[in-house]
N, C-alpha and C positions, 0 to 999 in steps of 0.2 A: 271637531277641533277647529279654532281660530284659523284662517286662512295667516301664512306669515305676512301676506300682501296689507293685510290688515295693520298690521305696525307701524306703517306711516299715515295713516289715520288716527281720527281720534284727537286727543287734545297732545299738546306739542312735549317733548323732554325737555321741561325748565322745570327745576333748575335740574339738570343733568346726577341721575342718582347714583351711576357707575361711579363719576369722580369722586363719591363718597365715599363708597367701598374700594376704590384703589386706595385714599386717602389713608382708610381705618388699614387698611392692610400693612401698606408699607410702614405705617406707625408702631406694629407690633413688633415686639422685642424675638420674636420667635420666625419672623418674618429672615427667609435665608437673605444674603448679602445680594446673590444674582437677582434674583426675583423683587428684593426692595429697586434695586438697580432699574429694573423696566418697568414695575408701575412709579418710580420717579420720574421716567421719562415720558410716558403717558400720561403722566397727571401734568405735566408740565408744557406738552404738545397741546392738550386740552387747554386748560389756560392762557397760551399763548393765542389761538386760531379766536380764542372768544372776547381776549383783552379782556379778563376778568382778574382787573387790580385790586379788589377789595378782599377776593377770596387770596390770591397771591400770597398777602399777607397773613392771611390768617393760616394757610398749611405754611411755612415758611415756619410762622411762630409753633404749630400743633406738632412738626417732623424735627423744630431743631436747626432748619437749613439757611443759610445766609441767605440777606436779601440783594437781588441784582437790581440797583438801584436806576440804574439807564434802562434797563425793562419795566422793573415798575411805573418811573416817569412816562412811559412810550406808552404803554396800554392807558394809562390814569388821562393822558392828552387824547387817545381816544376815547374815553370812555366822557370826559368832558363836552367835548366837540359833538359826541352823538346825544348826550342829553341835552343840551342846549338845544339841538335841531326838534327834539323832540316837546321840550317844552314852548317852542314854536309854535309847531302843528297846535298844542291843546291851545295855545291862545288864540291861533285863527280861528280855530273850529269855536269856540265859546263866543269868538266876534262875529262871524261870519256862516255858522252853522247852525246844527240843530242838537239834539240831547243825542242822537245817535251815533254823530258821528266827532262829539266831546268824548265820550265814552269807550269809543275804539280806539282814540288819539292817547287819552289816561293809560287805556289797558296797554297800546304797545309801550308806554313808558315805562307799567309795573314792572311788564315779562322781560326787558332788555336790565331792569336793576334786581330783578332774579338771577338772569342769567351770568347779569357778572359778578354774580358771589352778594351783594351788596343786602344783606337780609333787612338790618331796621329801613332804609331806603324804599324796597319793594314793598315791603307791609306799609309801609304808613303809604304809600299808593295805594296798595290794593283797598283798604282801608277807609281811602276817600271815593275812589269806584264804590264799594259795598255804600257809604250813604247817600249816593246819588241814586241807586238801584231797587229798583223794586219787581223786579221779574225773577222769580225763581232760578228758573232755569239758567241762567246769565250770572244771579248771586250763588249759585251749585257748584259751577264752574268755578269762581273766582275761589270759594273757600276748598276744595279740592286745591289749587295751585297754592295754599294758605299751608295746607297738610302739607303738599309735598315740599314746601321750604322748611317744615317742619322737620319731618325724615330728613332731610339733606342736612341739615344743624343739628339732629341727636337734640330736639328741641320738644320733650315728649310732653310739658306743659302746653305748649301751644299744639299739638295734633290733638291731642285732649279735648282741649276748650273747640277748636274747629272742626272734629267729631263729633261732639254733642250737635252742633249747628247745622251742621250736614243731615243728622238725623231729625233735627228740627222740621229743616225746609223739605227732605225728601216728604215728610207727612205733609205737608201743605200741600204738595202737587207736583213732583217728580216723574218725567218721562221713562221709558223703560230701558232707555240705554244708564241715565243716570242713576237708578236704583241698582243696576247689574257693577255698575264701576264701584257703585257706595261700597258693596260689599265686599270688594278688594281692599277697598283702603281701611274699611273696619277690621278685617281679616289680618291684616300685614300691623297694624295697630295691636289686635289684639293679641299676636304672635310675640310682635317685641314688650308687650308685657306680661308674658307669660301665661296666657289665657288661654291655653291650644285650644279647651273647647269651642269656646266663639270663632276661635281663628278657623276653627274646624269646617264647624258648620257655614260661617262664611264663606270661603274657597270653597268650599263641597258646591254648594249653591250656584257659582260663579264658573264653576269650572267649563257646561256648555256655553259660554256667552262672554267669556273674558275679550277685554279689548281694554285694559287696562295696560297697555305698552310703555305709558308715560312714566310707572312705576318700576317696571321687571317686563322681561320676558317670558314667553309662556312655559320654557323649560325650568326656570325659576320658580313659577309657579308653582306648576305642579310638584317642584321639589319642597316644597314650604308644602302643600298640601297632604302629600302623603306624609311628611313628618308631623302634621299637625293632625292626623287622622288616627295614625299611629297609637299617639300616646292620648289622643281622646273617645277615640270610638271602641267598643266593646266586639267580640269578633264577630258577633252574625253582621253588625252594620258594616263592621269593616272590609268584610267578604261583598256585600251587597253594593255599597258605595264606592272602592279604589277597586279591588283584587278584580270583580266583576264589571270598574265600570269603563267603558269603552275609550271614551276620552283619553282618561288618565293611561289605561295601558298602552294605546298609542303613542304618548307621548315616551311611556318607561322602556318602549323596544329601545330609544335612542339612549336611554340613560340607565345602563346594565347594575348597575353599583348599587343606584339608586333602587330598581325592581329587585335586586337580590336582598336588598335591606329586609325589604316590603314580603318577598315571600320565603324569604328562610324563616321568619317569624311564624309565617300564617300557615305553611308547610311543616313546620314545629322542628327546626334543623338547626338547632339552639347553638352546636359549634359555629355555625355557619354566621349566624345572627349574631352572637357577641362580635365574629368578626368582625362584621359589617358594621354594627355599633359600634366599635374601635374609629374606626372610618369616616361615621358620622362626627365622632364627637370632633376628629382633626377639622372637619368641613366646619360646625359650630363655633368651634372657636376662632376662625378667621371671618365668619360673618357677621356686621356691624347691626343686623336684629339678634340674632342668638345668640352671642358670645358672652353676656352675662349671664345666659339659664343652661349649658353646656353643661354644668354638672349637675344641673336639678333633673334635665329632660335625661342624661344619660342613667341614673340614677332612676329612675323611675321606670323605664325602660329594662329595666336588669330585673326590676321587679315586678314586673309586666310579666317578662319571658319565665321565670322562674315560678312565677303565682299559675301561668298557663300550663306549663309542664307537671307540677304537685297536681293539679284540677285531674289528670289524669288518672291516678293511684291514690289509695288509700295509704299504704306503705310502700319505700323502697329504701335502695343501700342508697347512703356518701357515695361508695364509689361509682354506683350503678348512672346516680344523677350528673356527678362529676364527668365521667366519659360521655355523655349526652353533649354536656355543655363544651365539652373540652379542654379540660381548668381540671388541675389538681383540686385534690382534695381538701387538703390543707384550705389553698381560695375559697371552695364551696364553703368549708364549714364555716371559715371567717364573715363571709356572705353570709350564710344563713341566720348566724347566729345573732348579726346587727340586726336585720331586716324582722326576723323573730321578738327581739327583745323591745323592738318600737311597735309591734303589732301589725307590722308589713303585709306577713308574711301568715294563710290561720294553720301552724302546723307544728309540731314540736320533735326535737333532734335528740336523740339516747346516744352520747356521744362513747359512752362503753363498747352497744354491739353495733354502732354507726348504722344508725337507722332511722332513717326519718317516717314521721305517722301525720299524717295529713287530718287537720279536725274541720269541719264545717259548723259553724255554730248557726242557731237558726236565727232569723233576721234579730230579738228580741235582744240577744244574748250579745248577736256583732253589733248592736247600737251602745250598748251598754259596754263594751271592751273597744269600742272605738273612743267615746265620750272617756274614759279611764285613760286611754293612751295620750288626749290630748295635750297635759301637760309635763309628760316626758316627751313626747317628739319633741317640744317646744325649746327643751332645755339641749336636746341632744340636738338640735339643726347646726349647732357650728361645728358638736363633732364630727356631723353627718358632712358639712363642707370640706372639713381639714382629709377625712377617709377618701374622699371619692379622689382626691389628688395622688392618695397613696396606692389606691385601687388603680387609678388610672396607669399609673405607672407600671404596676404588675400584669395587667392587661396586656401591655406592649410586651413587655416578658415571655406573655403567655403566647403569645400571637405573631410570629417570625414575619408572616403574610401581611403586617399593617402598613407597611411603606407601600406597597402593590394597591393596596384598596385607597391609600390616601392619592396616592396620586391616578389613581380612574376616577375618584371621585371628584377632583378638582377639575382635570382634564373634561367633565361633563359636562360641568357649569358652567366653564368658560367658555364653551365652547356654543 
């Protein structure tokens, strides 16, 4: 596992990704009054200590909150007085220097109009660096810092385009620290679009060798990883890569919540795992990568654990499944019955003597009932959206123990 010494290594935190996630948090409607109350105050202490005028205003305008106009002014007179000194430096250096030390004088100009929130500003810097540059490794680095103002703006056309190009240069000739970071930011990229697979196998990959600080911490990490392993990997990899792998259990002694997710599933302790699922989904919906796929990941997950559980049995009861899961009946069959009728699920429910019969079709048969099903899921996706909020709801019903798991699970991350 990373040494934590290792976090002030590495390329620097501009633009700063936490004040993002304070940002998105405090923005939510769900967000309690205490807790908006102190990431206002932390995003505001942040802002302050960096005289970041330009960002100022734009949470100001994104939360709602008036503008303190003699602070604004104060930071803006700093932030003037330090570009000016800095558009200095590039002119000595272009008069009196050489290409190398033009190029150091640009780049501290980019990273100080990152840092104060100031996006079109730093790009059209970084911008003019990239066509002075022709060293890989130097143009790696600058579109990596391209990403991360990317993520820092929810600006997912431009991680896109700077993705692509990162994968461009890494093939031309990347060192092997920067192919190990690439795969972070592909990872974390491919998570906020809903791609667990790649996101999977990216993190998988990365997980001895991370030194990606600049983005998350390592406990973060591995939390994006085992969710992203989760719901992408099939259970012998999944046993072989998270359950078995040394790193990641390392790190899950410290994060209980998180390791209970991970093995009430793969230990097949299916009350225990909706629970924990309850848990997850609160944590998803407060994170500014996941909180739009919260109900696709939870949803799929519910039929993960129930598709694992049938793999067992040819037949058994409602009730017999239902007290596995820990969910009335009534739940079960409503479950079952959606997940069945979009082809979720290969098993069919005789809701007379409440018996479920588990069918395996052979590969021929399931391409052929998959290819049939495609355009009913298609039609049913918004009902399958408007369900999972009704479901979610009954969940918490079901489950007295979700306030306990939401807040271990919070208390992890933050921590």
């Amino acid at each position: 596992m990373p040494l934590e010494r290792l976090e002030d290594e590495g390329l620097e935190k501009i633009p700063n990704l936490k004040l993002a996630q304070w940002t998105f948090r405090a923005g939510l409607e769900k967000t309690p009054e205490l807790l908006r109350k102190q990431l206002l105050e932390k995003i505001t202490k942040c802002i302050q200590d960096d005289n970041m005028a330009p960002y100022y205003e734009l949470v100001c305008k994104e939360l709602n909150l008036p503008i303190d106009q003699r602070i604004l002014k104060s930071m803006q007179s700093v932030n003037e007085a330090k570009i000016k000194e800095l558009d200095a430096k590039i002119k000595d250096a272009e008069e009196n220097l050489g290409d190398t030390e033009i190029r150091t004088a640009m780049m501290e100009k980019a990273h100080y109009l990152s840092k104060i929130g100031d996006k079109e500003g730093s790009l059209s810097q970084f911008r003019l660096i990239l066509d002075k540059t022709l060293m890989p490794g130097f143009r790696l680095d600058t579109i990596f810092h391209i990403i991360r103002i990317g993520f820092f703006f929810g600006d997912r056309d431009l991680v896109t385009k700077n993705i692509e190009k990162a994968n461009s240069l890494i093939e031309e000739g990347g060192d092997w620290d920067r192919r190990n970071r690439l795969k972070v930011y592909r990872g974390l990229y491919s998570m906020s679009v809903r791609d667990f697979d790649t996101a999977a196998k990216n993190f998988l990959d990365a997980v001895a060798t991370f030194t990606s600080y600049e983005l998350m911490d390592y406990k973060t990490f591995i939390i994006y990883t085992v969710m992203s392993a989760m719901i992408a990997l099939k259970r012998p990899d999944l046993r072989e890569k998270v359950v078995r792998g040394s790193e990641i259990q390392e790190v899950l002694h410290g994060l209980p919540t998180v390791r209970e997710y991970l093995m009430s599933l793969f230990d097949c302790r299916y009350a225990d795992f909706f629970l924990s699922l309850a848990g997850v989904e609160q944590f998803m919906s407060c994170d500014r990568y996941l909180h739009l796929h919260t109900c696709y990941y939870v949803r799929e997950m519910r039929i993960h654990a129930l598709s694992q559980h049938l793999d067992s049995y040819s037949s058994l009861s409602l009730d017999s499944m239902a007290a596995s899961f820990g969910v009335t009946p009534a739940f079960l069959d409503a479950e079952l019955s959606r997940f069945i009728a979009n082809g979720r699920l290969a098993c069919k429910m005789d809701k007379v003597s409440g018996i479920i019969e588990t069918t395996r079709p052979d590969n021929l048969n399931f391409q052929y009932q998959v290819s049939s099903f495609q355009c009913v899921i298609f039609f049913q996706s918004f009902v399958d959206y408007y369900y999972d909020f009704v479901i979610s709801s009954q969940l918490v019903d079901e489950f007295s123990r979700i306030d306990k798991v939401t807040k271990l699970i919070t208390s992890s991350t933050d921590s």
